[in-house]
C-alpha positions as CSV (number, residue, x, y, z in Angstrom):
1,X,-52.6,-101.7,30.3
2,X,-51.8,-97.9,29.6
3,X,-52.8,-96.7,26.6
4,X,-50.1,-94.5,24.8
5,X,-50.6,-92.5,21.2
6,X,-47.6,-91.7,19.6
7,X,-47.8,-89.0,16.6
8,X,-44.6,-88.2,14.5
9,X,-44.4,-86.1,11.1
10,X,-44.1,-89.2,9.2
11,X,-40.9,-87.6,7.7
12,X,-38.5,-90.6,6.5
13,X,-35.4,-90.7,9.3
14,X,-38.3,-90.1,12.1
15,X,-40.4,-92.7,11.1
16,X,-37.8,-95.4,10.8
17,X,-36.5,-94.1,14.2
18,X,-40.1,-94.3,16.0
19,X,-40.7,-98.0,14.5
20,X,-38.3,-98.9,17.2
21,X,-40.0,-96.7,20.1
22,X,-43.2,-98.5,19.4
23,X,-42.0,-102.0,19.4
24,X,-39.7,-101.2,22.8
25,X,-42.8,-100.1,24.6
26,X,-45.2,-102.6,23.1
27,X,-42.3,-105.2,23.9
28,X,-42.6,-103.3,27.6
29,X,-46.1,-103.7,28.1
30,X,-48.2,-101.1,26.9
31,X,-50.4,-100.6,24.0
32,X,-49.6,-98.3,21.4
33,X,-51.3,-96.7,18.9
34,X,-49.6,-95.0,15.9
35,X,-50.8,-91.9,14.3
36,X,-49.8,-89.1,11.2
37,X,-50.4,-86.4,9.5
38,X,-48.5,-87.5,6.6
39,X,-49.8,-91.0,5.1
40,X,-47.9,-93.9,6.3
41,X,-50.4,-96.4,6.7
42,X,-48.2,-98.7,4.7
43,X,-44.8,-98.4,6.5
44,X,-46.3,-98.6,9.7
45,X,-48.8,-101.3,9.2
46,X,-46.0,-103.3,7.4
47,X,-44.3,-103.6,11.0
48,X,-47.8,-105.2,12.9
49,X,-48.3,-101.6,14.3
50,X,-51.7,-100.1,15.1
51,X,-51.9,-97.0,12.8
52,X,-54.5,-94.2,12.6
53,X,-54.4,-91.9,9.6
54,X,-54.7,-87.6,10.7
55,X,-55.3,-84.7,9.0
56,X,-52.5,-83.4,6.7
57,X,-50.9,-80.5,8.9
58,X,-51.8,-77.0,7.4
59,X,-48.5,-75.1,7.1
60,X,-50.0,-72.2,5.9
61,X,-53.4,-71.7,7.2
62,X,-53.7,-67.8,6.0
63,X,-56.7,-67.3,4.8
64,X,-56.9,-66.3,1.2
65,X,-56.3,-62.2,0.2
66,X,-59.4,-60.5,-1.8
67,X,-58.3,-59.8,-5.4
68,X,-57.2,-56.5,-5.3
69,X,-56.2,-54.1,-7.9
70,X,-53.6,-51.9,-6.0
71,X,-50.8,-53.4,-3.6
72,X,-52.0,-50.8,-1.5
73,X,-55.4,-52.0,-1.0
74,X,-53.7,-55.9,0.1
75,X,-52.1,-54.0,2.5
76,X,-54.8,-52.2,4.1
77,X,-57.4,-54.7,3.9
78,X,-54.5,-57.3,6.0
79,X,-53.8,-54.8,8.8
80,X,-57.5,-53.9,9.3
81,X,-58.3,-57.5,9.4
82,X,-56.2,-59.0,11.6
83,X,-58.7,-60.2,14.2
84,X,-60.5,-61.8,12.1
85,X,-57.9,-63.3,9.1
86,X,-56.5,-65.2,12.5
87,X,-59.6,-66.7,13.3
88,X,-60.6,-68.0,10.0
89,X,-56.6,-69.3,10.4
90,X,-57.0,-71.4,13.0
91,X,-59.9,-73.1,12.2
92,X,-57.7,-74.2,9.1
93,X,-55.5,-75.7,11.3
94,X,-58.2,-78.2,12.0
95,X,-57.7,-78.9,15.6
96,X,-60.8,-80.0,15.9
97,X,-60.8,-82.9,14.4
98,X,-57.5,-83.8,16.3
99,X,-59.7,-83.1,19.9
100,X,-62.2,-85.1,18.4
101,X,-59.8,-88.3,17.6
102,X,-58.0,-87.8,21.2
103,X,-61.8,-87.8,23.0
104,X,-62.1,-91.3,21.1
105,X,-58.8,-92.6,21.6
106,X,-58.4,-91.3,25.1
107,X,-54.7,-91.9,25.8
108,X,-53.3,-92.6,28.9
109,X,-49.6,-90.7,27.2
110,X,-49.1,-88.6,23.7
111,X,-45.6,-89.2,22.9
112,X,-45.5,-86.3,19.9
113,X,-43.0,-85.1,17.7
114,X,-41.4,-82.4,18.3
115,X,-42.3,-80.0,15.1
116,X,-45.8,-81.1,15.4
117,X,-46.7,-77.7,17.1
118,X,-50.3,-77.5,16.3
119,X,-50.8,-81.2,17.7
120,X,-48.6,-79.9,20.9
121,X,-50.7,-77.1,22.1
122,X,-54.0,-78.9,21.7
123,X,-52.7,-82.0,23.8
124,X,-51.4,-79.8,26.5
125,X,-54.7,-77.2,26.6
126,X,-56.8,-80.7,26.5
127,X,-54.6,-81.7,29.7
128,X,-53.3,-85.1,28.0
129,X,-49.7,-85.7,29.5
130,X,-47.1,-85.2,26.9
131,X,-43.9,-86.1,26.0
132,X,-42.4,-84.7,23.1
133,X,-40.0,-86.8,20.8
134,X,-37.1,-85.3,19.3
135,X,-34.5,-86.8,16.9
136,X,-32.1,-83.8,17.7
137,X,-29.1,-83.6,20.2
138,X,-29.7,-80.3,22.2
139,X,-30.9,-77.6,20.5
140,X,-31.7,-75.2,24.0
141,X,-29.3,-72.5,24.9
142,X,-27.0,-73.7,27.7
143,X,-23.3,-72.7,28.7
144,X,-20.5,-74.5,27.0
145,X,-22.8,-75.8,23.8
146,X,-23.5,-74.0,20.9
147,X,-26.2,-73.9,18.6
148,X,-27.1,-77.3,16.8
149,X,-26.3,-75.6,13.3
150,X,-23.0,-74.6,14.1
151,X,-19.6,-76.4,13.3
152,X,-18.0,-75.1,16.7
153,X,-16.4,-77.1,18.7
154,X,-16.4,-76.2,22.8
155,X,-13.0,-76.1,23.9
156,X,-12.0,-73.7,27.4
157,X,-10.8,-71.1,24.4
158,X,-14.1,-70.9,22.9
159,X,-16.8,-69.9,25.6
160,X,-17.0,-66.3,24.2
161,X,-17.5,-67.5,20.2
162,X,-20.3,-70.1,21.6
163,X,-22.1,-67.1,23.7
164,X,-22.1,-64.7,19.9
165,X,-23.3,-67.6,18.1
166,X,-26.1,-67.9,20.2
167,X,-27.0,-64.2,20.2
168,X,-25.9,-64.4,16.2
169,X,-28.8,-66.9,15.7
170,X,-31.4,-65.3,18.1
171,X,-31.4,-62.1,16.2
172,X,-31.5,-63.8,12.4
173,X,-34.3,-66.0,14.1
174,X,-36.1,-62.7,15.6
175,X,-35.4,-60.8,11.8
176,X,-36.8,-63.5,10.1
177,X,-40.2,-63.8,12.3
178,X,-40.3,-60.0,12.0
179,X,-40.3,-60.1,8.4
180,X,-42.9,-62.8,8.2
181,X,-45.3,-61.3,10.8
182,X,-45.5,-57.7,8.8
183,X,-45.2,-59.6,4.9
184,X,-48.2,-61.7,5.9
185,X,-50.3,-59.0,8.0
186,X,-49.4,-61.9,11.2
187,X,-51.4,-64.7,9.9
188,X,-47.6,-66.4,9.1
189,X,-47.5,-69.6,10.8
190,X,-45.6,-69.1,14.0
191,X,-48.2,-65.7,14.7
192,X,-50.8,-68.4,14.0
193,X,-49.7,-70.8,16.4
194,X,-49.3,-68.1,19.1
195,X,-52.6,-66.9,18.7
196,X,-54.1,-70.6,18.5
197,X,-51.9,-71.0,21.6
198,X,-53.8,-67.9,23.8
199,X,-57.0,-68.7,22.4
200,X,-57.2,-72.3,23.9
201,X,-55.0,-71.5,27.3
202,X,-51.5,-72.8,26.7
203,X,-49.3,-71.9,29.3
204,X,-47.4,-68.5,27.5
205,X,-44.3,-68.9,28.7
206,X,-43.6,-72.3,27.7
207,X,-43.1,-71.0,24.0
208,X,-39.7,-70.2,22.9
209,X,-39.9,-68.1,19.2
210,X,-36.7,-67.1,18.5
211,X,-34.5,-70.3,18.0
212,X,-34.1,-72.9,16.0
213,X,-35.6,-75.1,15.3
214,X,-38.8,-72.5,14.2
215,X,-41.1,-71.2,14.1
216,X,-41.7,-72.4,18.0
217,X,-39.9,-74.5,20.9
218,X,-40.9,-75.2,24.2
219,X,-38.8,-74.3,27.2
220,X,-39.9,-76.8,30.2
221,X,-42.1,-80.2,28.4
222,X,-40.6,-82.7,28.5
223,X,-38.5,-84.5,25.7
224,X,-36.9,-87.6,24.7
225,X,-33.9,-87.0,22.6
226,X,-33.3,-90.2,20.7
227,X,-29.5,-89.5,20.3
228,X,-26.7,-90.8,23.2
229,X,-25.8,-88.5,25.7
230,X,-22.5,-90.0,25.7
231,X,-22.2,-88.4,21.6
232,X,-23.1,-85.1,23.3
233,X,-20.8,-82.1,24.1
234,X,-20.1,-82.1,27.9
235,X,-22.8,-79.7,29.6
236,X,-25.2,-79.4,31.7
237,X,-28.5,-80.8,30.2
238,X,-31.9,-78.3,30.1
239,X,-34.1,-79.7,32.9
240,X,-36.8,-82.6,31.4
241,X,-34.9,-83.6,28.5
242,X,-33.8,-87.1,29.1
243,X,-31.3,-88.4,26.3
244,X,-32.8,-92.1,25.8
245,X,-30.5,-93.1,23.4
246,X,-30.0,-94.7,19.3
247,X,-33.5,-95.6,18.0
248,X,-32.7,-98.6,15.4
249,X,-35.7,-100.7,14.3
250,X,-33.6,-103.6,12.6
251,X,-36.5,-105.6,12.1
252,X,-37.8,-102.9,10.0
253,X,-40.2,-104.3,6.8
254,X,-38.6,-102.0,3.7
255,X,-42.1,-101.4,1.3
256,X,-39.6,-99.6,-0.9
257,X,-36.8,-101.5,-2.0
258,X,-37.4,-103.8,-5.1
259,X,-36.6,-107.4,-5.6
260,X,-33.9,-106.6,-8.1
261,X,-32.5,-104.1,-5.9
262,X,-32.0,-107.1,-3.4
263,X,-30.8,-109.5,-5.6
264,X,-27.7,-106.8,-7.1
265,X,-27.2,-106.2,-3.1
266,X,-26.6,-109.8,-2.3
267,X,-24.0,-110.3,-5.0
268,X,-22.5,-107.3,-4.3
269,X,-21.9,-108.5,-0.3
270,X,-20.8,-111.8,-1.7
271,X,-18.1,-110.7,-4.2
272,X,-17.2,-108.5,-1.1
273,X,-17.2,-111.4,0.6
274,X,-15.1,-113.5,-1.6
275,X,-12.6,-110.6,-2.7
276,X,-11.7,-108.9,0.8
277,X,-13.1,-105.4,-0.7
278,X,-13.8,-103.0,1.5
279,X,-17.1,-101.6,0.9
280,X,-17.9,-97.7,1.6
281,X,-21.6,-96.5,1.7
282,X,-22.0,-93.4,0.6
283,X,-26.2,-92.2,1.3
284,X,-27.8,-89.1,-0.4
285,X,-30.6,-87.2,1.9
286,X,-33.9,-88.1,2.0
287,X,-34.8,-84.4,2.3
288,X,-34.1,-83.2,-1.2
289,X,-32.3,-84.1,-3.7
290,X,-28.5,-85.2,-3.7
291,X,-25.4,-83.0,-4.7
292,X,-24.6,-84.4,-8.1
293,X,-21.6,-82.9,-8.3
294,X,-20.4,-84.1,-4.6
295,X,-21.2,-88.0,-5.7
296,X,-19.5,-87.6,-8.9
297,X,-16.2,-86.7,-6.9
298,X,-16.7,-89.7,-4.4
299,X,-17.1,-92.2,-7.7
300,X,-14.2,-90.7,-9.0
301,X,-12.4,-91.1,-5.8
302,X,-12.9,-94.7,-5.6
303,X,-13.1,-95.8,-9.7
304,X,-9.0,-95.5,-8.7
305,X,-9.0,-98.0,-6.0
306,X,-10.0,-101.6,-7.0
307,X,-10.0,-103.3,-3.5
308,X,-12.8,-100.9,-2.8
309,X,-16.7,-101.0,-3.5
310,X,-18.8,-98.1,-3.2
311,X,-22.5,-99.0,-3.2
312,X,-24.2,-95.3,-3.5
313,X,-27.4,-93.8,-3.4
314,X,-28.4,-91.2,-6.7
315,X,-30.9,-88.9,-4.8
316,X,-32.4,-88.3,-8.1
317,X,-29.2,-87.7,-9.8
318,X,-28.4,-89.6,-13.3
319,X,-25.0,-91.0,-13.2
320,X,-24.1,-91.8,-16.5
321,X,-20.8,-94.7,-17.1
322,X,-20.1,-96.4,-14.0
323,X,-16.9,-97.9,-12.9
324,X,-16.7,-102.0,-12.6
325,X,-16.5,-101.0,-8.6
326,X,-19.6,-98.5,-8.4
327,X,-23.2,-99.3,-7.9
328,X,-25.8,-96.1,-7.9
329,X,-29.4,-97.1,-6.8
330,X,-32.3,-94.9,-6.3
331,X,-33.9,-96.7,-2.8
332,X,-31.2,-98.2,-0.8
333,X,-32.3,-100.8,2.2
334,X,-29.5,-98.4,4.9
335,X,-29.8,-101.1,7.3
336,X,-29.1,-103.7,5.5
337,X,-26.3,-101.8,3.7
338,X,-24.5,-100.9,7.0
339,X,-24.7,-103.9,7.9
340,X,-21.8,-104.9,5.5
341,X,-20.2,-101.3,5.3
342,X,-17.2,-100.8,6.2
343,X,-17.3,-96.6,6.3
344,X,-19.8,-94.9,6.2
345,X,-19.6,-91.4,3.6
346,X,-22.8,-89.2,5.0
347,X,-24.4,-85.5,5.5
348,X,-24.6,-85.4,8.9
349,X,-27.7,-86.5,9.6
350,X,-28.5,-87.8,12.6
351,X,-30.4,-91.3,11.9
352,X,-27.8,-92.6,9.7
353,X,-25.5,-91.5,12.7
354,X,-27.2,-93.3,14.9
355,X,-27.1,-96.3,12.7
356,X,-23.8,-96.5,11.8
357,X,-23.4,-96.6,15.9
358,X,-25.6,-99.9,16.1
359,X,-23.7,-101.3,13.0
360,X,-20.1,-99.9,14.5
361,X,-19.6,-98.3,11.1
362,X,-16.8,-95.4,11.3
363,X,-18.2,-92.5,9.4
364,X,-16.8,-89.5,6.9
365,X,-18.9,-86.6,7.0
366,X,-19.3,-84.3,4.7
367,X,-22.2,-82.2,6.3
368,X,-25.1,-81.1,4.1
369,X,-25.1,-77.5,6.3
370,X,-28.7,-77.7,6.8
371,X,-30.8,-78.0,9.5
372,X,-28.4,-79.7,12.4
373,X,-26.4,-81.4,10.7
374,X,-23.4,-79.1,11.3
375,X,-23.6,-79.9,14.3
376,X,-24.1,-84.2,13.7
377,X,-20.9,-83.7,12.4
378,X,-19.0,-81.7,14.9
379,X,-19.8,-84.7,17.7
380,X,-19.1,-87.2,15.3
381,X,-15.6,-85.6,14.8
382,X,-15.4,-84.7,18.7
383,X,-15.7,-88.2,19.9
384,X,-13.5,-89.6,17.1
385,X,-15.9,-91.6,15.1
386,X,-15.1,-90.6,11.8
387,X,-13.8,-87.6,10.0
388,X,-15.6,-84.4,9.0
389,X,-14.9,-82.4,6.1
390,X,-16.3,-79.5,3.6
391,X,-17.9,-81.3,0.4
392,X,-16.9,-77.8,-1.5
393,X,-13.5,-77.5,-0.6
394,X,-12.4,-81.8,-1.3
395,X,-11.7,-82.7,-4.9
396,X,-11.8,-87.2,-5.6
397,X,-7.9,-87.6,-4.4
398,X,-8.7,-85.5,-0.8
399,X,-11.7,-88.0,-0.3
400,X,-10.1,-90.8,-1.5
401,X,-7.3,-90.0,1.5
402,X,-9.6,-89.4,4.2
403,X,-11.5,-92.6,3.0
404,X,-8.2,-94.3,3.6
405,X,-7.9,-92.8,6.6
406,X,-11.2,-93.9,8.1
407,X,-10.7,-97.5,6.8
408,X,-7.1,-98.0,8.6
409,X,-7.4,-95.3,11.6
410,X,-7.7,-97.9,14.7
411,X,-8.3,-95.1,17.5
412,X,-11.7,-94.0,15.5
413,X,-12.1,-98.2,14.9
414,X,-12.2,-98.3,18.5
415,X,-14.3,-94.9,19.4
416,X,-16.7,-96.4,17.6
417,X,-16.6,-99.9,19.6
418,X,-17.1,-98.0,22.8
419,X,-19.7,-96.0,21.1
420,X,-21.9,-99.1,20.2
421,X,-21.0,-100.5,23.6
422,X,-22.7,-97.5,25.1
423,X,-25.3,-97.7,23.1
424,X,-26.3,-101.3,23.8
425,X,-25.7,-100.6,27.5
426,X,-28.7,-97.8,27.1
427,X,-31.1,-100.4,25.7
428,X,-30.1,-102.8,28.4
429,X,-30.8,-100.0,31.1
430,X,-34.3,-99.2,29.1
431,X,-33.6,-95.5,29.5
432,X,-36.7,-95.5,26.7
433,X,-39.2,-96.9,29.2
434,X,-37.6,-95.6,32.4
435,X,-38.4,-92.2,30.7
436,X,-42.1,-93.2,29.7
437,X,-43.1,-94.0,33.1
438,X,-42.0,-91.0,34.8
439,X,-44.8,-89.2,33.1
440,X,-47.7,-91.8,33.2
């Protein structure tokens, strides 16, 4: 039975999305063994999952500056010491250790996340096959798509804006590296990784520095985007990146999520249930904190609208004097939410995308404008499965209209049909473990 270790950054969307790798390649015969940087023990071990805890990642590895009277003398003393403030670096990055647990564990396959750079480079200089995991749609340069952070949308009018946003973002990306290289004498992170990177034989020009997302990307491993390529922008795909589709772990064990919180939930779906109100979801980040400002309008937008129910998530945000229709939690079950939803009000990013596909829920975006979740919301309005819209620019009666709009708009009712027909269509195909066996 091949062994396969699969390591993600634990972060809250990825874990939920790799539950559901695991338990399609366990379900297709192989044993798979879950690992972290970030403690998850819990979560994972919840599901009936093999876990093994790692080494937090060391994002900034420097080594510590002498205390120094004069700026002058920081500055010296970091240029004259390069050589040696990168080596003390990287054995901060404690690679070892992750050698060590991979001589133990001796996998047949790493499947490893994508931002888990450190982890990447020792797996391929240790000549383990890899295959990296990604939760993103593209985000390689190729004609007719632009960058994953931008709001464009290709059209035959638009090839010349996509080509300058591309060389727009290449040259913030390359200012930004420069700046950290000379501010931290090059013991920033991405000069640490490169220099980790020669020291131990990884192939040089498989690293790409100067896009997003930073501070590296990899030009020819290979990757499984957990997205649909039918969501994508028509294009031609960069060689070894095979789109494998939606990852939703529905039988997913929530260690978060009180009993109370339950028990509000359930009579919440049965007076929805009873009444005939629609019911929007609207979900904050769990990235940072949620716009307060932004959830106040959406309350406001549906306090006006009695046959509606809004069931909202506070992302730390106190929300004082709720309307009879309203309910703020702090930890929202998404799944189960969805499940019941009938629109879906969301920042673009692309796990609660992808399960508001599995759950057919059309979607109102109003994108967070980090990370890619511009572009999230530019395919989501592209393929007509919601509506997309600027969270600064829409007071409550502009949301409450596109709200309407999504509720009673059949043609993006339907899109999203076809979309979720698509998407069961890739788990019937098992583009997931068609992809995994190409590299074993």
């Amino acid at each position: 039975m091949p062994q396969l270790l699969l390591i993600t950054t634990g972060l809250t969307g990825m874990l939920h999305a790799s539950l559901e790798v695991v338990a399609r390649l366990e379900a297709a015969g192989y044993q798979v063994t879950y690992a972290c940087p970030k403690d998850v023990r819990a979560q994972v071990e919840a599901q009936g999952f093999t876990y093994v805890q790692l080494p937090a990642v060391n994002f900034n590895p420097a080594p510590q500056l002498p205390d120094f009277k004069y700026r002058w003398q920081r500055w010296l003393y970091k240029f004259s010491k390069i050589s040696q403030r990168q080596e003390e670096a990287v054995k901060q990055l404690g690679m070892d250790d992750f050698a060590a647990r991979l001589q133990v564990l001796k996998p047949d396959l790493i499947l490893l996340g994508i931002e888990l750079h450190e982890h990447i480079i020792t797996s391929v200089a240790l000549k383990y096959p890899v295959i990296l995991l990604s939760p993103w749609f593209s985000s390689w340069e190729r004609p007719s798509l632009p960058t994953l952070q931008s709001e464009l949308i290709p059209n035959a009018d638009n090839l010349n804006d996509l080509q300058n946003d591309w060389r727009k973002a290449r040259k913030k990306r390359q200012s930004k590296n420069r700046k950290q290289r000379y501010k931290s004498g090059f013991t920033d992170r991405q000069s640490i990784l490169k220099y980790y990177a020669r020291q131990v034989g990884f192939p040089k020009q498989e690293l790409i520095t100067d896009q997003w997302p930073g501070p590296l990307a990899y030009r020819n491993l290979p990757v499984l985007s957990l997205t649909a390529w039918n969501l994508e922008f028509p294009h031609e795909p960069r060689p070894n990146l095979h789109y494998v589709g939606p990852m939703v772990y529905t039988a997913r064990k929530d260690t978060r999520t009180t009993s109370a919180t339950y028990e509000q939930l359930d009579k919440i779906f049965k007076l929805k249930k009873k009444t005939g109100q629609k019911l929007i979801y609207c979900s904050a980040t769990t990235m940072k904190e949620s716009d307060g400002a932004f959830l106040k309008k959406v309350i406001k937008a549906v306090s006006s609208r009695p046959d509606w129910l809004l069931i909202a998530g506070s992302g730390g945000v106190a929300i004082e004097e709720l309307p009879d229709n309203v309910y703020v939690f702090d930890w929202i079950p998404q799944l189960l939410v969805l499940e019941h939803a009938d629109c879906s009000i969301n920042h673009g990013g692309i796990h609660t995308i992808n399960e508001c596909v599995h759950f057919e829920v059309p979607m109102l975006i109003y994108s967070g404008q980090q990370h890619d979740q511009n572009g999230c919301a530019a395919r989501v309005a592209y393929h007509g499965l919601g509506l997309s819209a600027d969270k600064n620019e829409d007071e409550a009666i502009m949301i409450r209209q596109r709200i309407e709009q999504v509720l009673s708009d059949e043609a993006i009712q339907k899109n999203m049909q076809l979309a979720n027909e698509a998407y069961l269509l890739g788990q019937e195909e098992k583009l997931l473990e068609k992809a995994v066996t190409v590299y074993l």
